[in-house]
C-alpha atoms as a printed R data frame, in Angstrom:
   type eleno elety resid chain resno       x       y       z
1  ATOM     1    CA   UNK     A     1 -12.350  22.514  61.169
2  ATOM     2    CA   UNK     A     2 -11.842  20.937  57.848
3  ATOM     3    CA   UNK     A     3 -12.940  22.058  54.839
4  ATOM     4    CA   UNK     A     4 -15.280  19.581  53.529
5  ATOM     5    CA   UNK     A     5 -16.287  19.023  50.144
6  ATOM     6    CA   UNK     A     6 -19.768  19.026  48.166
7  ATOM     7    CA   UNK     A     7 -20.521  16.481  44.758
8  ATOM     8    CA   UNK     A     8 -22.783  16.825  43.048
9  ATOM     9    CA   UNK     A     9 -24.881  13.511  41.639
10 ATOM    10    CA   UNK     A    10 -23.858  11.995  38.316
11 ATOM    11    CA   UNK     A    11 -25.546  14.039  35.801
12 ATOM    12    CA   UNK     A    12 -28.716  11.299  34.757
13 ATOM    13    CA   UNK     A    13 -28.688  10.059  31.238
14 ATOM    14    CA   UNK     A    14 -31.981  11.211  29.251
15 ATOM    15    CA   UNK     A    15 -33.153   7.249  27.652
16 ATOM    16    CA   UNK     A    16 -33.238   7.570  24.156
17 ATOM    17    CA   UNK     A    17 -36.715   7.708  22.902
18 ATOM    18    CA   UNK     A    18 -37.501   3.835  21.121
19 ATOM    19    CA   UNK     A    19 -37.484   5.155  17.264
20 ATOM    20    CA   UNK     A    20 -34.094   6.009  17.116
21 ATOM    21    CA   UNK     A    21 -32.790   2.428  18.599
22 ATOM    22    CA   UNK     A    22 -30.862   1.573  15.676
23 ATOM    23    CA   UNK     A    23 -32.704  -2.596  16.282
24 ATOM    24    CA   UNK     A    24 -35.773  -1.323  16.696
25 ATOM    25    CA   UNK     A    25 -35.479   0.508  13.422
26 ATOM    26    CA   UNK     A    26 -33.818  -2.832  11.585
27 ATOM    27    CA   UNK     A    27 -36.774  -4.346  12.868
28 ATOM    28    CA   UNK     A    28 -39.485  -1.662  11.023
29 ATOM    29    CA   UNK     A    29 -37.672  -2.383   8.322
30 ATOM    30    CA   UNK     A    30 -37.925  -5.838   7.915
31 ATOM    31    CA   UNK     A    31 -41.427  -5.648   8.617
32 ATOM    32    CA   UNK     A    32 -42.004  -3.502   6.292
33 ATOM    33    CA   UNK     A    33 -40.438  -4.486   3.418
34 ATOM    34    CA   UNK     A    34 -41.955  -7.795   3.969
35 ATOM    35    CA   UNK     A    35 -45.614  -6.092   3.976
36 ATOM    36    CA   UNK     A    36 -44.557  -4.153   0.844
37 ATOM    37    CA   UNK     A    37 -42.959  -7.469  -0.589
38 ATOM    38    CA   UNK     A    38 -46.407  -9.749   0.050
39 ATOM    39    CA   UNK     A    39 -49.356  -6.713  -1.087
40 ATOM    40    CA   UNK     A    40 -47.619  -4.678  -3.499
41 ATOM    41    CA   UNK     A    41 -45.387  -7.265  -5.502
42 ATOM    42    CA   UNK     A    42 -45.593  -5.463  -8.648
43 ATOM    43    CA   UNK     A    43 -42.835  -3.344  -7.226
44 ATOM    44    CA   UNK     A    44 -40.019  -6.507  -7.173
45 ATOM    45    CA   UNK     A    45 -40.896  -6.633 -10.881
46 ATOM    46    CA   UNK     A    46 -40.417  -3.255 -11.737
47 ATOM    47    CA   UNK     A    47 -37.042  -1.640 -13.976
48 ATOM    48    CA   UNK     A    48 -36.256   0.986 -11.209
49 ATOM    49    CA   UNK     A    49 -35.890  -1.647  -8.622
50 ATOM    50    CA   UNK     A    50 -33.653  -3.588 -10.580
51 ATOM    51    CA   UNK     A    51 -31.319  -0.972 -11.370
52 ATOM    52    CA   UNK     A    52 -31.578  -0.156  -7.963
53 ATOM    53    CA   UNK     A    53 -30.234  -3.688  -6.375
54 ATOM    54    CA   UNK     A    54 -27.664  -3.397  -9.373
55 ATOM    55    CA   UNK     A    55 -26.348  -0.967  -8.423
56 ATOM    56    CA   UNK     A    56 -25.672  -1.760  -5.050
57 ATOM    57    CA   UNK     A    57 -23.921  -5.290  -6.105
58 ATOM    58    CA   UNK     A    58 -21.673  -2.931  -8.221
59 ATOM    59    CA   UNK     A    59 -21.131  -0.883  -5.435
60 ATOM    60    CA   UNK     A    60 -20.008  -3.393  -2.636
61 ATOM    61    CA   UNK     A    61 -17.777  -4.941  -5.249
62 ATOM    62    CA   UNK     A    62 -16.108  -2.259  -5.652
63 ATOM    63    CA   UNK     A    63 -15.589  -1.548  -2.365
64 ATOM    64    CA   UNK     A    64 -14.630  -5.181  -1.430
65 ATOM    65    CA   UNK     A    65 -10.961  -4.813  -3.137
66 ATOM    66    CA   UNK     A    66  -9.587  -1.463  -0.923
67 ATOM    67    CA   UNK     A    67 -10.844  -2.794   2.007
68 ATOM    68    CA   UNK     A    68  -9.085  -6.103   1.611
69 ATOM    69    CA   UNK     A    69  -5.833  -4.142   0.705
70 ATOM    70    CA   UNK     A    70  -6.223  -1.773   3.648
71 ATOM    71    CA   UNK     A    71  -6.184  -4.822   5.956
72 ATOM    72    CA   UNK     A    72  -3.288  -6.218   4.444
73 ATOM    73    CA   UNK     A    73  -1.567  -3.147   4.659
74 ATOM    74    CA   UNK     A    74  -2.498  -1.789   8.000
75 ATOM    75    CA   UNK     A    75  -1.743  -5.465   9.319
76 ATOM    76    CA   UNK     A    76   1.780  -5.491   7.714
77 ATOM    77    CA   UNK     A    77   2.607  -2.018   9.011
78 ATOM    78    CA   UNK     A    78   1.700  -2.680  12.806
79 ATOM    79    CA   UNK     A    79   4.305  -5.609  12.922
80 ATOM    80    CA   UNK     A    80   7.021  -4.433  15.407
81 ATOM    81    CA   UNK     A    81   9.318  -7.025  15.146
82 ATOM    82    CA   UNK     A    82   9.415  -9.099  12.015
83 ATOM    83    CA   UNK     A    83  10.862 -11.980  13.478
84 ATOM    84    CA   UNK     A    84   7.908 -12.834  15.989
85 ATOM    85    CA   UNK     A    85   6.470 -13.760  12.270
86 ATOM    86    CA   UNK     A    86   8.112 -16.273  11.396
């Protein structure tokens, strides 16, 4: 008689509950900063705010120039043979 052998059912993924969908919570978002933008617009003219989105301009532009030269490099190093490159 021949041993026979006993598996066991995939173990059943547990759905992720609907808050932390990273959409749905882009979604809140946008609906909610355009409910803060239409009833409380005192807040788009405020200094706070301003330094705030300043900020962040500063910060992606500063972040724009390694990224670029990380591509560039990483491209350049992962050639294998230079003259597929013309």
């Amino acid at each position: 008689m021949a041993p026979t052998t006993v598996t066991s059912p995939a173990p059943v993924r547990a759905a992720k509950p609907w808050y932390k969908v990273l959409y749905i919570q882009v979604l809140i978002a946008i609906v909610l900063g355009a409910l803060v933008g239409t009833y409380f617009q005192h807040f788009a003219t405020s200094d706070w705010i301003k330094a705030l989105g300043d900020g962040f301009i500063k910060l992606i532009k500063m972040v724009i120039a390694p990224i670029i030269f990380c591509t560039v490099v990483s491209g350049i190093s992962h050639i294998q043979d230079a003259k597929k490159v013309g």
